[in-house]
Steps between C-alpha positions, in 0.01 A plus 500: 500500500575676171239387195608216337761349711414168635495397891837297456660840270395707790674272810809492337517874478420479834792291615717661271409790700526330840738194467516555898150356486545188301627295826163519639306479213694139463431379810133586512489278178665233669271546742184478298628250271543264891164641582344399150701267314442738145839438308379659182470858750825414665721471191314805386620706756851359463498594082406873606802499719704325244401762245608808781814335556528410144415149304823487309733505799326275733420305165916424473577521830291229521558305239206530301384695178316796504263308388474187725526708802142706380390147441626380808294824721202461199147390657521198370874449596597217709863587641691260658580602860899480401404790263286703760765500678767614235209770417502692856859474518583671208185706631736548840297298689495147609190269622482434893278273700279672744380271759113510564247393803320181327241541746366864465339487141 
């Protein structure tokens, strides 16, 4: 990682780089969000791929400012799951249940 450029700086670049990647790298935080129930890492993952696919587009298509949509994907942001949804589509993906063994845990 170059000097000076932050964790989040440097996995953009990355899926900038690799936006054949950034499937995975969503579902694995679905995954761990399931697994862990940590929104605040969650919606961080989404606002790196909102910056890669760019915050201003998914901001309108959306319906949101630029603003309210970093707000939305901030730490402390507490989206509704209407605007979750309207995220990953404009994203070009959509949320899906996954159906899971209750009994193996």
């Amino acid at each position: 990682m170059p000097k000076g450029t932050t964790l989040q700086e440097y996995t953009e670049q990355y899926f900038i780089q690799h936006p054949e990647e950034i499937e995975d790298f969503l579902k694995e935080s679905f995954e761990e969000y399931a697994k862990d129930g940590n929104s605040a890492a969650l919606l961080s993952q989404l606002r790196v791929i909102a910056r890669v696919k760019g915050v201003s587009a998914i901001a309108l298509e959306v319906g949101l400012t630029r603003q309210g949509l970093q707000k939305a994907l901030s730490v402390k942001g507490n989206p509704r799951l209407d605007n979750i949804n309207s995220i990953m589509t404009a994203m070009g993906y959509h949320l899906m249940p996954q159906r899971i063994d209750l009994h193996v845990r």
